[in-house]
C-alpha positions in Angstrom: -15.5 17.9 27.5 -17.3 15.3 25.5 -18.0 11.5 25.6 -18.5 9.2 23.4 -21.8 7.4 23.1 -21.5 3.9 20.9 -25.1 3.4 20.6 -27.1 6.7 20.5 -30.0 5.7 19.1 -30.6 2.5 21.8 -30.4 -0.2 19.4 -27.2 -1.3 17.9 -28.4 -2.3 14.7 -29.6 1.0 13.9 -26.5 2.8 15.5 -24.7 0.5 13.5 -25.8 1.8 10.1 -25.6 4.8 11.0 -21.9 4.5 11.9 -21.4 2.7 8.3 -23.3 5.4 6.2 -19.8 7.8 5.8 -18.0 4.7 5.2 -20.2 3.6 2.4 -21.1 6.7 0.9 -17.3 6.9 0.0 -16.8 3.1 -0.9 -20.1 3.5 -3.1 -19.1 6.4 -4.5 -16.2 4.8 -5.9 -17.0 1.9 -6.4 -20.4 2.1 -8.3 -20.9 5.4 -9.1 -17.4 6.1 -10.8 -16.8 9.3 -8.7 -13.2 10.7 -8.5 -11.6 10.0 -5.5 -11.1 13.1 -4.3 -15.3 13.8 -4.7 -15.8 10.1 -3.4 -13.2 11.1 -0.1 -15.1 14.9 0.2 -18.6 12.9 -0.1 -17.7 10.7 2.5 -16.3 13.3 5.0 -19.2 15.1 5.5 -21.4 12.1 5.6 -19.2 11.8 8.5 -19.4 15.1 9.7 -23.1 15.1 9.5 -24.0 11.8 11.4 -21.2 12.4 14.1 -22.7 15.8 15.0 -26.9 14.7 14.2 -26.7 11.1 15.4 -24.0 10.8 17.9 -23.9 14.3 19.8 -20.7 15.0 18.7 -20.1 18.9 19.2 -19.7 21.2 15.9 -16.7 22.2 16.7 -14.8 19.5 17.8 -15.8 17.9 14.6 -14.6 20.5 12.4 -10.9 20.3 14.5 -10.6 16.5 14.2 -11.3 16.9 10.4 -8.9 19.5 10.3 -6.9 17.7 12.5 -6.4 14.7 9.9 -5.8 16.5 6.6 -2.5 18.4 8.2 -1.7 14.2 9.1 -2.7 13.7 5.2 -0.1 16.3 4.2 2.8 15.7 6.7 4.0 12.9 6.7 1.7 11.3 4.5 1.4 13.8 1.4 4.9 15.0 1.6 6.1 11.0 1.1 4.1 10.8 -2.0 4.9 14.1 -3.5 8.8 13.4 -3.0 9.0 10.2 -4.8 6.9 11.4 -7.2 9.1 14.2 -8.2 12.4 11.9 -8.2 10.3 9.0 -10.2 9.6 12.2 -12.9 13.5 13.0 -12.8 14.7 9.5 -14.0 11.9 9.7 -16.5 12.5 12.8 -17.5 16.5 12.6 -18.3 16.2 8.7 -20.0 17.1 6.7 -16.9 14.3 5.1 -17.1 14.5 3.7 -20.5 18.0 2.4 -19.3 16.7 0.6 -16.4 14.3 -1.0 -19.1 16.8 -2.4 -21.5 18.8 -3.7 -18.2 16.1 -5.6 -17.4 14.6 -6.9 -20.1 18.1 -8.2 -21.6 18.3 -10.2 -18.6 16.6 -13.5 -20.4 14.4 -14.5 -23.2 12.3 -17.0 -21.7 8.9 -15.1 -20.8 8.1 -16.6 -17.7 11.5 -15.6 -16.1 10.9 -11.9 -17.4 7.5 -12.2 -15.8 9.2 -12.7 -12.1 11.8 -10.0 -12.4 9.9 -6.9 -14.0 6.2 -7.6 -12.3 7.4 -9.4 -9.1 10.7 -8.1 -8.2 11.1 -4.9 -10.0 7.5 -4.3 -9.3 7.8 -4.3 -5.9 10.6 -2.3 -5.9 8.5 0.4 -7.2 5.9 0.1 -5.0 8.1 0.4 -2.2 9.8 3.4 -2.9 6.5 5.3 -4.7 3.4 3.0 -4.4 -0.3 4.5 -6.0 -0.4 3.2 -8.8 3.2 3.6 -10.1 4.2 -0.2 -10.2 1.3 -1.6 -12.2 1.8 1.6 -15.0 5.6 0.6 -14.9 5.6 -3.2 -15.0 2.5 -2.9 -17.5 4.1 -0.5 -19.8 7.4 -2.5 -19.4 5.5 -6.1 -20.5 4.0 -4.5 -23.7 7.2 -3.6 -24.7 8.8 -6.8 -24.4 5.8 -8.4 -26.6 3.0 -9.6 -24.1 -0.4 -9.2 -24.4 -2.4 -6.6 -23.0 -4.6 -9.7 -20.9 -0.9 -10.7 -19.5 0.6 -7.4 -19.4 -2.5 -6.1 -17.4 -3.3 -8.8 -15.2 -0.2 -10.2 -14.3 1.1 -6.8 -13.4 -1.5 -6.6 -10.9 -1.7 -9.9 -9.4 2.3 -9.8 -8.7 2.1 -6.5 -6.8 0.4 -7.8 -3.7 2.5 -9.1 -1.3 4.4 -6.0 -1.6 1.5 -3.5 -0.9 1.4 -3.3 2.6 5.0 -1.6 2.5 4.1 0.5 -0.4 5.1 4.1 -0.6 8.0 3.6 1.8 5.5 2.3 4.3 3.0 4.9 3.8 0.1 2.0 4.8 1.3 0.8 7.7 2.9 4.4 8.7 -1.1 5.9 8.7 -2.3 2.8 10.5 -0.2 3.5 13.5 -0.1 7.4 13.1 -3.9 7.4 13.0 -5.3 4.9 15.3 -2.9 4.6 17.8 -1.0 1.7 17.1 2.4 1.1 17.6 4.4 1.7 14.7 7.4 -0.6 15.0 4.8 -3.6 16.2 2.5 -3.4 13.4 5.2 -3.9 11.0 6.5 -6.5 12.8 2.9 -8.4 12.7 2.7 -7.6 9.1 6.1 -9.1 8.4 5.0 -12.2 10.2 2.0 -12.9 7.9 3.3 -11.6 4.0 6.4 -13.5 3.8 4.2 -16.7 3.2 2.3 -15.1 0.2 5.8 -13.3 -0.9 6.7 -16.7 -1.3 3.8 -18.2 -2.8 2.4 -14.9 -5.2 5.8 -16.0 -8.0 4.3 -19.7 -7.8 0.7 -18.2 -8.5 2.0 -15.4 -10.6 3.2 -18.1 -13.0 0.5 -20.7 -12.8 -1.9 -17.9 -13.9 0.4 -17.2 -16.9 1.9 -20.5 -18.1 -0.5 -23.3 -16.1 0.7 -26.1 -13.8 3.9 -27.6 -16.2 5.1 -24.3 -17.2 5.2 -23.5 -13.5 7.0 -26.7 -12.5 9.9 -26.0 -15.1 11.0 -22.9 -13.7 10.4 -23.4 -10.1 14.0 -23.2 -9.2 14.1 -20.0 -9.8 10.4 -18.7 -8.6 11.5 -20.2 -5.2 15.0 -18.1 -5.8 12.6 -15.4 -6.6 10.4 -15.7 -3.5 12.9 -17.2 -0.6 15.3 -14.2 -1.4 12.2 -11.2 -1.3 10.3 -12.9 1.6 13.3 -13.6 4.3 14.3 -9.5 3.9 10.7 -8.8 4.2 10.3 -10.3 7.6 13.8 -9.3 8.8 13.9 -5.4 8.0 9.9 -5.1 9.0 10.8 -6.9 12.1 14.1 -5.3 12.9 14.0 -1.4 11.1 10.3 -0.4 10.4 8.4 -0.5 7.6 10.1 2.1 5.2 12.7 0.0 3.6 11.0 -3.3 3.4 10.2 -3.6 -0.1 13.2 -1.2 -1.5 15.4 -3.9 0.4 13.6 -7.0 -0.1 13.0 -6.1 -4.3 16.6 -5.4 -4.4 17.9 -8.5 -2.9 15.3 -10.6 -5.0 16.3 -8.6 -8.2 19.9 -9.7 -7.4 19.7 -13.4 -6.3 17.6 -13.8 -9.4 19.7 -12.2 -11.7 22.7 -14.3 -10.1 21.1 -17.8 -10.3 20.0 -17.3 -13.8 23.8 -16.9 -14.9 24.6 -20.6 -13.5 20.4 -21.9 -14.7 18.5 -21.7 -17.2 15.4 -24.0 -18.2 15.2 -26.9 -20.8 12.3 -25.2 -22.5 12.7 -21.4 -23.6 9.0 -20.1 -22.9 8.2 -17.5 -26.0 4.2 -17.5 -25.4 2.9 -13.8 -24.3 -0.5 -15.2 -23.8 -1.6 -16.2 -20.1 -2.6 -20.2 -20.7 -6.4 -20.5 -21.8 -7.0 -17.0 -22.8 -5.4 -17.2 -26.2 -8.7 -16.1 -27.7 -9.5 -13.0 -25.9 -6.4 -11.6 -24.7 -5.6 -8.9 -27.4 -2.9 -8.2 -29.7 0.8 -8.7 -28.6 2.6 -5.7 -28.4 5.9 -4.7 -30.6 8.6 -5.8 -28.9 10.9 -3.7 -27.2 14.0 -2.8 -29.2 17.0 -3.2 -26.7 20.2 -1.2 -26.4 23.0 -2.8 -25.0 24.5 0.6 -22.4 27.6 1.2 -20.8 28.4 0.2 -17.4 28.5 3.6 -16.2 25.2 4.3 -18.3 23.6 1.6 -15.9 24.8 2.8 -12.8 24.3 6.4 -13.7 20.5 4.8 -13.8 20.2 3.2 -10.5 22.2 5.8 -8.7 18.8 7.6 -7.9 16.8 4.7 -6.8 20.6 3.8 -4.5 20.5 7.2 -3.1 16.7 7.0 -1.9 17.5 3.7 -0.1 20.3 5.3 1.5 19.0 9.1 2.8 15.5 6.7 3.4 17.4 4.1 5.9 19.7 7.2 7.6 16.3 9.7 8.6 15.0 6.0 9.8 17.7 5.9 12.4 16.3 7.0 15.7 19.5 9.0 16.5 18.8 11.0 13.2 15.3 11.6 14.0 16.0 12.8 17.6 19.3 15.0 16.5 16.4 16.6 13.7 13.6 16.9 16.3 15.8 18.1 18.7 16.8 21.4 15.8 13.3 21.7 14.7 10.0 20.0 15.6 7.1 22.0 17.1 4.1 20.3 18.5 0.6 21.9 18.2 -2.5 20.6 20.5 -5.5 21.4 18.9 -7.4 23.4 21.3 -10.7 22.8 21.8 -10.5 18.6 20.8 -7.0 18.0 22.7 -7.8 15.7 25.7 -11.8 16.8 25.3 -13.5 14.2 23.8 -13.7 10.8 26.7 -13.4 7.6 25.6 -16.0 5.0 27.6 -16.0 1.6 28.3 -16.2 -1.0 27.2 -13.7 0.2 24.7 -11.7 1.3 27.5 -11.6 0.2 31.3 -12.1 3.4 32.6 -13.1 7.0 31.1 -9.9 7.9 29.1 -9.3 11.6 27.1 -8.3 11.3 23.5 -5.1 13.7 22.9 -5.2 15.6 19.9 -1.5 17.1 19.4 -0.2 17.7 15.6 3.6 17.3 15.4 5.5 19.2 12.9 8.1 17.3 12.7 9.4 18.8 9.2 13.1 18.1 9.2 12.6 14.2 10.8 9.8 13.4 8.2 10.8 10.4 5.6 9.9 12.9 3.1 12.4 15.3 3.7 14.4 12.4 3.0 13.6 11.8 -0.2 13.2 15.0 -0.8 16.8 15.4 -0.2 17.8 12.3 -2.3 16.1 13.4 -5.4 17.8 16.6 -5.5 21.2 15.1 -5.2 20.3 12.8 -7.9 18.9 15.6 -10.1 22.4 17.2 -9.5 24.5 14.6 -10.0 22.6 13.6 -13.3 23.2 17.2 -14.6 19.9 19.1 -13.8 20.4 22.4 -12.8 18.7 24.3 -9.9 16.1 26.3 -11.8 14.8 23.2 -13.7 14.3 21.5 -10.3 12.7 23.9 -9.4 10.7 23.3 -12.4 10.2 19.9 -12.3 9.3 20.0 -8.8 6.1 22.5 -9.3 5.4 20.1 -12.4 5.2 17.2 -9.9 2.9 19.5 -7.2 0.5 20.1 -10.5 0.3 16.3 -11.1 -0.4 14.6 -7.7 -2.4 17.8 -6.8 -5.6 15.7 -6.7 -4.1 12.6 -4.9 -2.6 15.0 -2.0 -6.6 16.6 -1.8 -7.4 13.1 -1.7 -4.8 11.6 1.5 -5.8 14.8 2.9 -9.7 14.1 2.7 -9.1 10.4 3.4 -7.4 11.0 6.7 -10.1 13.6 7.7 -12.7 11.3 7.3 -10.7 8.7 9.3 -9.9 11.0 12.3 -13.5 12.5 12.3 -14.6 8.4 12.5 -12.1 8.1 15.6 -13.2 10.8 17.4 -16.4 11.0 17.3 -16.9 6.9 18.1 -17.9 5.8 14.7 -15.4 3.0 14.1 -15.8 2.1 17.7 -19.5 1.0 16.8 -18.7 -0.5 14.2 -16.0 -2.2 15.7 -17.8 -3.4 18.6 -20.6 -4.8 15.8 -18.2 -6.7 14.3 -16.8 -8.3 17.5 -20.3 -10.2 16.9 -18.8 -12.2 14.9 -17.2 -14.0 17.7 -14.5 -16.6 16.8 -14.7 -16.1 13.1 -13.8 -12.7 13.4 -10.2 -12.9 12.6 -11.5 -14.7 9.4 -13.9 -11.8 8.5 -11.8 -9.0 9.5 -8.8 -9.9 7.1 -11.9 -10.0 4.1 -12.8 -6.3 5.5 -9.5 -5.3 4.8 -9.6 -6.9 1.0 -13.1 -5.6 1.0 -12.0 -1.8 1.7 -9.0 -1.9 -0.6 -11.1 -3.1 -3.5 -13.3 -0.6 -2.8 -10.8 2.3 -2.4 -8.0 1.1 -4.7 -5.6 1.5 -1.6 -4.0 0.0 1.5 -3.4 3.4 3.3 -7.5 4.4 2.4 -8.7 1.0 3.9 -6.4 1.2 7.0 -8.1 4.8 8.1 -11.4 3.5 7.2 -11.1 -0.2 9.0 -8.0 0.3 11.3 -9.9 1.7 14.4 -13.0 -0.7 14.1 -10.5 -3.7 13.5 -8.4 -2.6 16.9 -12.1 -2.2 19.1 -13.4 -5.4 17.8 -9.6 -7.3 18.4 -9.9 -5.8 22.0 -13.5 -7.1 22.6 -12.7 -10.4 21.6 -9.8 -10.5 24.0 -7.6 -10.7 20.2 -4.2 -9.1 19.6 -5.4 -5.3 18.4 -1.8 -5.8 16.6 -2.9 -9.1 15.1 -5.6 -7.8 13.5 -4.5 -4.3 12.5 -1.8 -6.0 10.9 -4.8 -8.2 9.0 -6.7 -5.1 7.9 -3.0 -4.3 5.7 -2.2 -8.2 5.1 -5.7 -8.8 3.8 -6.4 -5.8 2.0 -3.6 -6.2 -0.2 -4.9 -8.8 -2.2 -8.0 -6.6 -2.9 -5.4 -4.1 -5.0 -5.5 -6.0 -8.3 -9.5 -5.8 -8.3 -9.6 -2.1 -7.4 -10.9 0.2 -10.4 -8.3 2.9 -10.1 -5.7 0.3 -10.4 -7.3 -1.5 -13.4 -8.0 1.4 -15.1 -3.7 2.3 -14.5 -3.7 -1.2 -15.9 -5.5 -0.6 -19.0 -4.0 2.6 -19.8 -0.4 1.7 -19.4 -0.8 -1.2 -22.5 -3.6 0.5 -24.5 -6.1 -1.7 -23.6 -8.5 0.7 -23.6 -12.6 -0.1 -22.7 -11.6 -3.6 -21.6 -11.1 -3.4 -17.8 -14.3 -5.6 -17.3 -11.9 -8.6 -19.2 -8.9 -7.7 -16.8 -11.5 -7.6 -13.8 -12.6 -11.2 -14.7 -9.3 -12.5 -15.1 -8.1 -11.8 -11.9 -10.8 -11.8 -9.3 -10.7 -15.6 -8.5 -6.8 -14.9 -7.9 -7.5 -11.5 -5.2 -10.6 -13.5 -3.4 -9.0 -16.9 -3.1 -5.5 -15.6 -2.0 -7.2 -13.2 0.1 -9.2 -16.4 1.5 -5.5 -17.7 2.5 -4.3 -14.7 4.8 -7.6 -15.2 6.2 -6.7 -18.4 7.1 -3.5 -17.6 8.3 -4.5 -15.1 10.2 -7.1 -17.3 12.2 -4.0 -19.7 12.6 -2.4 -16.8 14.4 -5.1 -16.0 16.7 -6.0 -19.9 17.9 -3.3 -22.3 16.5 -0.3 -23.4 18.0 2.6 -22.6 16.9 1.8 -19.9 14.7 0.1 -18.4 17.5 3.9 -17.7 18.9 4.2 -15.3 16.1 1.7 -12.7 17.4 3.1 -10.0 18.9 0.8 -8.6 22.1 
C-alpha cells in the first residue's frame, strides 16, 4: 500500500509546479506549439508519469495501472459514445438526409437574423448534444455559407452560439467523465450544471444577435430570441435536473427548434434583415458565400430525414432508464479490480478526515453503456433508410478509420487524468488553489474557460481540473458539486476560442489562413461571458437566494 504525499518536496510552491508541469506540457503543447492532440495528450501523460513516480513516490507500477486504468474509461463509455454517433452522423450524410435537413431549415425564413437562431443556436445545439467534438461548428458553419453569410459571421457566430450547450455535448460525455473520473455523483452534477446554464441559454440568442446585427437589430427580433431562449433553457434545467445529462441538449434543441418554428408562423418582424455581415466588420469579413439553392421535399422526404436523429433520442432516453440499465447489467456486466492499485494507494488528510483507500474497479458494463444505444439506433436507421448489412458494416470500419485519432486521444486524455488522481497531483494543485480563499469560486469557473481554451474541449478540461476543483471546494468548506459543476459551466465559454474548433471553423466556410481574424472577433465575447458564470457562480456559493440552488 501507498500514500499520498501532497507536498514532497517541503514547500508548496515548489510541489505545486511540479504538480502543474503534466498539466501544462499538454496545454502548451496545444496551445502554442501546434502539436496534435493525440501527441499533446501522449506528451502530457508521461510528464505525468514521470513526476508522479520521481517527485511524489508514487510506485512504478501502480502508475502504469492507473494509466492503464483510465484509457479502458476513455474507450468505454467514453470512446464508444463518440464512435457511435459518429457513424450514424456519416449515415445521414452519406444517403442525402442531411442535405434535406438543410433545405428544411433554411426555407424556414428569410430574414438573416432569425436563420442565425435556428441553425447556430438551436440546431447547433442539437448537434452538439447528440455528437459534440467539433461536429456543430462544421455543420452550422457549412450550413451559414450556404445560405449567403460571410465567412467572419459564418465562423464566428457558429462558435459563439454553441456554448451554453457544451457542457451536455456528446450526449453528456463532459459531465458523464467528470463524475466517472473523480468521483462525483453523476445525477448531482448535472443537476448543478442545469442550475447555472439556463441563464446564459437564455442570454447567448440575445448576445448571439448583438454580435451579428448590434443593439437595434437585436431589439427588433427579440420576441422571438426570448421564444428562442425561454423554450431551450426551461428543458435544460428540467431533464438535467430530473433524467441526467444525456438528453439535455437533444431535448432542449428540439423543443427550441419547434417553439421557434411555431411562433414564426403567427410573427414575423417589420424589417426583413438581408445583411450577412456581422455589424462593424463590413470591411474585413470576406466574401459572402453562394447562396444555397433550396428544394422544396416531400413530407415523407422530411421525416424520412429526422427519423434517425428521432430514433437516437428514443434508444438514448430508454438505456437511461435505470430499470434498463439494471435488467442489462443484470445479463452482462463484469467488473474488473485492477490488482495491484485497487484499494492500495491511501488518501491523507486533509483531503480526507481520516486515511481512506482509493478503489480501482473497471466495470464493463457493455450492454448498459449509452453507446450501445446509439449503436443500436444507427443501425435501425441505416436499415430502415435502405442500407444493407454489408455496407454497415462498411460504413462503420470507415467511421473507426476516421475518429481513430480522437479515440487515441479520450483514451490518452483520461490516462493522464486518472494518473493525476492517483498519484495526488490534482490534490496539490487543488489544495494551492484553495489559496485563493473567498474568490475562489470566481477563479475556479476562469480555470475551467482556461482549460477548455486550451484543450478545445469540456470533457479534456473536466479530467484535467475536475479533481483539483473538488479538493479546493472541500478546503474551502464550498459545495465540491458547486464547483465541479463550474469547471463544465465555465469552460464552455472557452470553446469558441479553442484552436481545434477555430480551425473546424475555418475549414467548414473556406476561410482558410484567417483563424487569427475569427480568434479576434470572438474573444471579448468567450472572456466576458465567461466573466458572468463567474459571477454567478460566486452568487451561488455566498448569495442568498441563489445560494438555495446548490446542491450539497
Amino acid at each position: 500500500m501507498w500514500q499520498q504525499v501532497y507536498n514532497p518536496t517541503g514547500s508548496m510552491v515548489l510541489s505545486t509546479l511540479l504538480a502543474a508541469i503534466p498539466v501544462v506540457v499538454m496545454l502548451v503543447g496545444l496551445g502554442f506549439l501546434h502539436m496534435k492532440a493525440h501527441f499533446a495528450a501522449l506528451a502530457g501523460l508521461v510528464a505525468a508519469i514521470a513526476i508522479a513516480i520521481v517527485a511524489f513516490g508514487m510506485p512504478v507500477e501502480m502508475a502504469g495501472k492507473a494509466a492503464w486504468l483510465g484509457a479502458l474509461t476513455g474507450m468505454l463509455p467514453i470512446g464508444w459514445i463518440v464512435l457511435n454517433i459518429i457513424f450514424l452522423h456519416r449515415l445521414t450524410e452519406q444517403n442525402g438526409s442531411f442535405s434535406v435537413l438543410q433545405d428544411t431549415i433554411a426555407g424556414v425564413t428569410e430574414d438573416r437574423r432569425l436563420q442565425l437562431l435556428l441553425i447556430a443556436f438551436s440546431f447547433g445545439a442539437f448537434f452538439e448534444g447528440a455528437a459534440g467534438f467539433g461536429t456543430p461548428v462544421a455543420v452550422t458553419a457549412a450550413m451559414l455559407i450556404g445560405l449567403g453569410f460571410s465567412p467572419l459571421a459564418a465562423s464566428g457566430l457558429s462558435l459563439i452560439a454553441n456554448t451554453a450547450p457544451v457542457a451536455y455535448g456528446a450526449l453528456g460525455t463532459p459531465i458523464i467523465t467528470l463524475a466517472k473520473v473523480h468521483g462525483y455523483d453523476v445525477n448531482a452534477v448535472s443537476a448543478m450544471v442545469g442550475r447555472q446554464l439556463p441563464f446564459f441559454s437564455l442570454l447567448v440568442p440575445f448576445w448571439l444577435i448583438w454580435a451579428f446585427a448590434g443593439r437595434r437589430g437585436m431589439l427588433q427580433i427579440w420576441p422571438a430570441i426570448l421564444v428562442t431562449g425561454v423554450s431551450f433553457a426551461i428543458p435544460q434545467y428540467l431533464v438535467s435536473n430530473h433524467f441526467g445529462p444525456e438528453l439535455v441538449d437533444v431535448v432542449a434543441a428540439a423543443v427550441s427548434m419547434v417553439c421557434l418554428v411555431a411562433f414564426l408562423r403567427v410573427w414575423k418582424p417589420r424589417e426583413i434583415w438581408t445583411s450577412v455581415v456581422p455589424r462593424g466588420h463590413e470591411n474585413n469579413a470576406g466574401a459572402a458565400g453562394t447562396p444555397h439553392e433550396r428544394t422544396v421535399h416531400p413530407r415523407g422526404v422530411v421525416l424520412r430525414a429526422w427519423m434517425p436523429w428521432v430514433l437516437l433520442a428514443v434508444f438514448v432516453f430508454i438505456w437511461g432508464l435505470p430499470q434498463v440499465k439494471a435488467a442489462l447489467n443484470a445479463v452482462f456486466a463484469p467488473n474488473f479490480p485492477i490488482g495491484g492499485l485497487h484499494n492500495q494507494v491511501i488518501r491523507v488528510p486533509p483531503v480526507v478526515p481520516k486515511n481512506t483507500p482509493e478503489g480501482a474497479v473497471y466495470a464493463f458494463t457493455l450492454l448498459s453503456a449509452t453507446g450501445t444505444g446509439i449503436l443500436f439506433a444507427a443501425i435501425v436507421g441505416g436499415l430502415l433508410a435502405r442500407y444493407n448489412p454489408v455496407e454497415l458494416v462498411r460504413q462503420y470500419g470507415a467511421t473507426i478509420w476516421k475518429v481513430r485519432y480522437s479515440l487515441i486521444t479520450i483514451a490518452l486524455m483520461l490516462a493522464l487524468g486518472t494518473v493525476t488522481r492517483y498519484s495526488g497531483l490534482d490534490t496539490t494543485l487543488g489544495l494551492a488553489f484553495a489559496a485563493t480563499g473567498p474568490l475562489y469560486p470566481f477563479f475556479g469557473t476562469l480555470m475551467g474557460w482556461l482549460g477548455v481554451a486550451l484543450t478545445g474541449s469540456d470533457t479534456a478540461s473536466n479530467v484535467l481540473f475536475g479533481g483539483m476543483q473538488k479538493v479546493a471546494a472541500e478546503q474551502l468548506g464550498l459545495p465540491a458539486n458547486l464547483m465541479g459543476a463550474a469547471n463544465s459551466s465555465g469552460g464552455v465559454m472557452g470553446k469558441m476560442i479553442d484552436a481545434q474548433s477555430i480551425v473546424v471553423a475555418s475549414t467548414a466556410t473556406g476561410w482558410l489562413n484567417k483563424e487569427g481574424e475569427i480568434l479576434r472577433y470572438v474573444f471579448f465575447h468567450s472572456l466576458a461571458l465567461a466573466a458572468l458564470v463567474g459571477i454567478l457562480v460566486t452568487l451561488q456559493a455566498y448569495v442568498p437566494p441563489f445560494t438555495h440552488m446548490v446542491i450539497k
